[in-house]
OpenMM code with the backbone's topology and positions (N, CA, C; nanometers):
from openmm import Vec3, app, unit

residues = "UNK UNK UNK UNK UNK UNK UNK UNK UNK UNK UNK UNK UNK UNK UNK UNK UNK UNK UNK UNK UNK UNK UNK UNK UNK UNK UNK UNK UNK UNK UNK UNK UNK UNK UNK UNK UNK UNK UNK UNK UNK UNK UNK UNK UNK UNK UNK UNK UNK UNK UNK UNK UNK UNK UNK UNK UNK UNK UNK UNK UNK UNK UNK UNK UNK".split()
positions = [
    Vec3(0.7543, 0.1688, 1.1927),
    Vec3(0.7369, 0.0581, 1.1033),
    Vec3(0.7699, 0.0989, 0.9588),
    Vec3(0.7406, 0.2102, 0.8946),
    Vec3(0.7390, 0.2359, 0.7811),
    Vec3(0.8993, 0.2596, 0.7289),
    Vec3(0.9803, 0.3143, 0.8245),
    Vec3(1.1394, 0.3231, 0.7994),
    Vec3(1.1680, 0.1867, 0.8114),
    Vec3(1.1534, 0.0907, 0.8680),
    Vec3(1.2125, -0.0587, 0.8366),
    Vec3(1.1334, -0.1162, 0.7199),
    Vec3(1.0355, -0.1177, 0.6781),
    Vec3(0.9951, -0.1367, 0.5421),
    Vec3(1.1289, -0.1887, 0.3900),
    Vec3(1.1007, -0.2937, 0.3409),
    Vec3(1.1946, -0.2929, 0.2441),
    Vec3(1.1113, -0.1344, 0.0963),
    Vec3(1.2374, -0.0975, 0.0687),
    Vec3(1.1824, -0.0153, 0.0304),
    Vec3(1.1091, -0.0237, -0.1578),
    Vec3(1.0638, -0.1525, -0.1916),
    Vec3(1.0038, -0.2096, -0.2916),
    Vec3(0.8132, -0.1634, -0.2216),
    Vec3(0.8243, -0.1906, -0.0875),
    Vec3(0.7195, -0.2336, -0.0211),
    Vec3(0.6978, -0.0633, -0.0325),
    Vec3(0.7645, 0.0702, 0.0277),
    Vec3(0.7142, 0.1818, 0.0469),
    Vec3(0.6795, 0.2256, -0.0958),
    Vec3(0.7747, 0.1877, -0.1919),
    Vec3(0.7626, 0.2169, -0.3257),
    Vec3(0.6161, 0.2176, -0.3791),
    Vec3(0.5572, 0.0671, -0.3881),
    Vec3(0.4602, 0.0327, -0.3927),
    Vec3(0.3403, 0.1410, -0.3149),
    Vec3(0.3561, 0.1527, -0.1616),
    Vec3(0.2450, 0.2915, -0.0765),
    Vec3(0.2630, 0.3864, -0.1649),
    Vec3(0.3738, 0.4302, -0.2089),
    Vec3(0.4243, 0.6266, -0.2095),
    Vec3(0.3492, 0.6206, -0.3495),
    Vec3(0.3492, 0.4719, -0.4810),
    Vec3(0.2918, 0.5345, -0.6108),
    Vec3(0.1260, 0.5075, -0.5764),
    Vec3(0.0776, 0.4455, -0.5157),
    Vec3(-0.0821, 0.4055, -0.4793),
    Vec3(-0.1219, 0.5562, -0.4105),
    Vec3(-0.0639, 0.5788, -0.2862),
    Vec3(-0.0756, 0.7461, -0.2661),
    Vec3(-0.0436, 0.8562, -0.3224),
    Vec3(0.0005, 0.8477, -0.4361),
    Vec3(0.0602, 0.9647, -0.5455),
    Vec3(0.1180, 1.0365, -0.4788),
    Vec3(0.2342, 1.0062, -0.3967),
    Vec3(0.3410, 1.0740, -0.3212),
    Vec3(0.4702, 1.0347, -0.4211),
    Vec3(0.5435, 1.1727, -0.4005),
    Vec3(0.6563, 1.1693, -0.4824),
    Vec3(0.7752, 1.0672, -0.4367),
    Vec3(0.8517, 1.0466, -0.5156),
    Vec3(0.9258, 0.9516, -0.5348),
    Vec3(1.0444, 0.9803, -0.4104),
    Vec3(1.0630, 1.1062, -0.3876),
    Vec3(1.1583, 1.1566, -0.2612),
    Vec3(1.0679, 1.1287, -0.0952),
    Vec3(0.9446, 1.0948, -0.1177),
    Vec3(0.8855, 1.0010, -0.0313),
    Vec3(0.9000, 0.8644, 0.0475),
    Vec3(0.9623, 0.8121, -0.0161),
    Vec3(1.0108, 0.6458, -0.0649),
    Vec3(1.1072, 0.6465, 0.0768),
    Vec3(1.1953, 0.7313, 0.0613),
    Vec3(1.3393, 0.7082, 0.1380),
    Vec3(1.3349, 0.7962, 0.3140),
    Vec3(1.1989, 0.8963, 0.2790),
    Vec3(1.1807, 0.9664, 0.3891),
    Vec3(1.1507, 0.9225, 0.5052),
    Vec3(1.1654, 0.9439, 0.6504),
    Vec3(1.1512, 0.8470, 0.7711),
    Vec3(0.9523, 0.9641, 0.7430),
    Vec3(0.9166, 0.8766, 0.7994),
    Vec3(0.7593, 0.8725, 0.8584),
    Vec3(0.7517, 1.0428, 0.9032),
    Vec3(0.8034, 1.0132, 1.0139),
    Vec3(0.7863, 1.1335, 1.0748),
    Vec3(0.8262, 1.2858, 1.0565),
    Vec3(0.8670, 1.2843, 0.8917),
    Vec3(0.8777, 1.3539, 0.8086),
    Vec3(0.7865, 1.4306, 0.7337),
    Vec3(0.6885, 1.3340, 0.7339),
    Vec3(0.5376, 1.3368, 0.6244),
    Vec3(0.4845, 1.4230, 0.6800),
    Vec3(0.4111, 1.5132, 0.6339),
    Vec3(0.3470, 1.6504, 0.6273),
    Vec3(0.1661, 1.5826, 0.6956),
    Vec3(0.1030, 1.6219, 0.7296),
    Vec3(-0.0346, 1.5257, 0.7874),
    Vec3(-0.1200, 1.5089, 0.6711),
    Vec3(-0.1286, 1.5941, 0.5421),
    Vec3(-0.1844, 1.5288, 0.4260),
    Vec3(-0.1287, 1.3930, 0.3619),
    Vec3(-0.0087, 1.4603, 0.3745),
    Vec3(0.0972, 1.3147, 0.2755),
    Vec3(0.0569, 1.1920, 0.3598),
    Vec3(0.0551, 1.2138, 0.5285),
    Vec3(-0.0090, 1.0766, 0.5809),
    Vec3(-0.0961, 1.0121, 0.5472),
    Vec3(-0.2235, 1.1123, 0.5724),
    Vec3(-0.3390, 1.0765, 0.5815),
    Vec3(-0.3781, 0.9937, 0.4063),
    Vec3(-0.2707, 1.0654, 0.3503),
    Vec3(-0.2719, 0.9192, 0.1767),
    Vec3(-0.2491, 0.8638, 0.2192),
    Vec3(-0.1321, 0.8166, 0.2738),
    Vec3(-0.0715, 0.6882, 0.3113),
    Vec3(-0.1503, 0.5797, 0.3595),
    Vec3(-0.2053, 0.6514, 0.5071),
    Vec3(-0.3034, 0.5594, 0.5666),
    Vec3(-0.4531, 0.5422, 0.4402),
    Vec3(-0.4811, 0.6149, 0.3583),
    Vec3(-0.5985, 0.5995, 0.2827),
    Vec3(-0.5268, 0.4276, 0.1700),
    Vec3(-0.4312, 0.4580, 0.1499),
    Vec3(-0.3826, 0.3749, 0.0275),
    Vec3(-0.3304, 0.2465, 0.0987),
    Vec3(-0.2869, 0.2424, 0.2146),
    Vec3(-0.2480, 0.0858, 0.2922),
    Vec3(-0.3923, 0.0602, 0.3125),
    Vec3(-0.4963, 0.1516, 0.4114),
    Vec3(-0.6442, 0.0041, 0.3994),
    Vec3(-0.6789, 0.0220, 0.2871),
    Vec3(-0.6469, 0.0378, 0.1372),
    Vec3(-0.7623, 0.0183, 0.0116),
    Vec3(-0.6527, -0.0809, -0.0075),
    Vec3(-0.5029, -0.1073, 0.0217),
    Vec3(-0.4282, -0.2120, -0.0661),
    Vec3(-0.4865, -0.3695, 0.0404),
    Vec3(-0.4873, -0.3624, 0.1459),
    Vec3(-0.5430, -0.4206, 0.2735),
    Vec3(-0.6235, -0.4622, 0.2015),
    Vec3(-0.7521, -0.4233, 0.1714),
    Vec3(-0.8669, -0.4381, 0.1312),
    Vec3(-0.9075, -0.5232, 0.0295),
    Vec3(-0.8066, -0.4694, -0.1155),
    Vec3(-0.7500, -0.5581, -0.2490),
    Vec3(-0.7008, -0.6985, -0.1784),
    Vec3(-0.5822, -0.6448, -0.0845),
    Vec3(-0.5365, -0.8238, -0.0589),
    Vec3(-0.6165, -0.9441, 0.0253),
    Vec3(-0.7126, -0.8727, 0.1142),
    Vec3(-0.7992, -0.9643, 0.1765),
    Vec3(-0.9422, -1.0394, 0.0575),
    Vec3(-0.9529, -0.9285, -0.0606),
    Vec3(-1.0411, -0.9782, -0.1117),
    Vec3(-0.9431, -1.1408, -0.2280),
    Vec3(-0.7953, -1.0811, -0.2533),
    Vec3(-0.7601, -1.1577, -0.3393),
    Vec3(-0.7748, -1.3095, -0.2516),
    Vec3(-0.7352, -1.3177, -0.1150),
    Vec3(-0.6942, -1.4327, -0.0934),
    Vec3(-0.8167, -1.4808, -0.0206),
    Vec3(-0.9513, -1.3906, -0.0635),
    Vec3(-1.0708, -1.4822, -0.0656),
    Vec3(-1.1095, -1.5438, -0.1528),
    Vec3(-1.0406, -1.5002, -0.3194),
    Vec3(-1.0785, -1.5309, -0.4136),
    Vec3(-0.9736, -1.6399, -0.4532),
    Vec3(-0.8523, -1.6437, -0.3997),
    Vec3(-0.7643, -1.7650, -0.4156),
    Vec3(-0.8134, -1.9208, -0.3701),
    Vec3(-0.9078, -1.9285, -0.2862),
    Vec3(-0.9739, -2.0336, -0.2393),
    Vec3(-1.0876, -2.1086, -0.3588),
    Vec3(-1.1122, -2.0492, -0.4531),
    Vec3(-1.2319, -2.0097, -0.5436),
    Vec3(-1.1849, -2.1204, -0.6437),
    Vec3(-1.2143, -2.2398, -0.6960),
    Vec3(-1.2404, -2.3256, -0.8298),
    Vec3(-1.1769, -2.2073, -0.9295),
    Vec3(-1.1036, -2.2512, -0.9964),
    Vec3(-1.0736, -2.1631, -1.1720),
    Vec3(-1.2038, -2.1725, -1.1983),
    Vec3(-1.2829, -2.3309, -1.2180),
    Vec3(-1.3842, -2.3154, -1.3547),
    Vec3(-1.5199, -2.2300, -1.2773),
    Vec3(-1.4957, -2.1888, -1.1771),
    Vec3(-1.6113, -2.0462, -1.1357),
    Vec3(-1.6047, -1.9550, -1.1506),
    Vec3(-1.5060, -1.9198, -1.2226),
    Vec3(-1.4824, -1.7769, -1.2968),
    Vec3(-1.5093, -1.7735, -1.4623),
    Vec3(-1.5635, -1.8832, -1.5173),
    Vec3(-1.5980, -1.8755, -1.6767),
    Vec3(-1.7778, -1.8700, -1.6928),
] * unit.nanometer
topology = app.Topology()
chain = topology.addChain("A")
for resn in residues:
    res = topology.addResidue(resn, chain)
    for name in ("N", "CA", "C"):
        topology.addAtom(name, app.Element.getBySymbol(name[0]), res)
């Protein structure tokens, strides 16, 4: 999955996991088991961000003042 990825989308994983930029273009099965184990840490915390945003997209504006 991660080699078909547009690569805006890995861009986005590799700077959230503070993996270097020669990361980006690398197939998966390349990644060293630390460099993974960011990976997988930084997709469920972005997971996490996006399930909370589009709980909060349901939300009145004037309930946030």
């Amino acid at each position: 999955m991660w080699d078909s990825l547009p690569e805006s989308t890995r861009t986005i994983f590799c700077r959230a996991s503070q993996l270097k930029t020669g990361h980006i273009n690398l197939p998966l099965h390349e990644f060293n088991e630390t460099d993974r184990a960011q990976l997988l840490k930084s997709i469920k915390s972005i997971n996490s961000v996006a399930q909370e945003m589009n709980r909060l997209a349901g939300i009145p504006l004037h309930h946030f003042k």
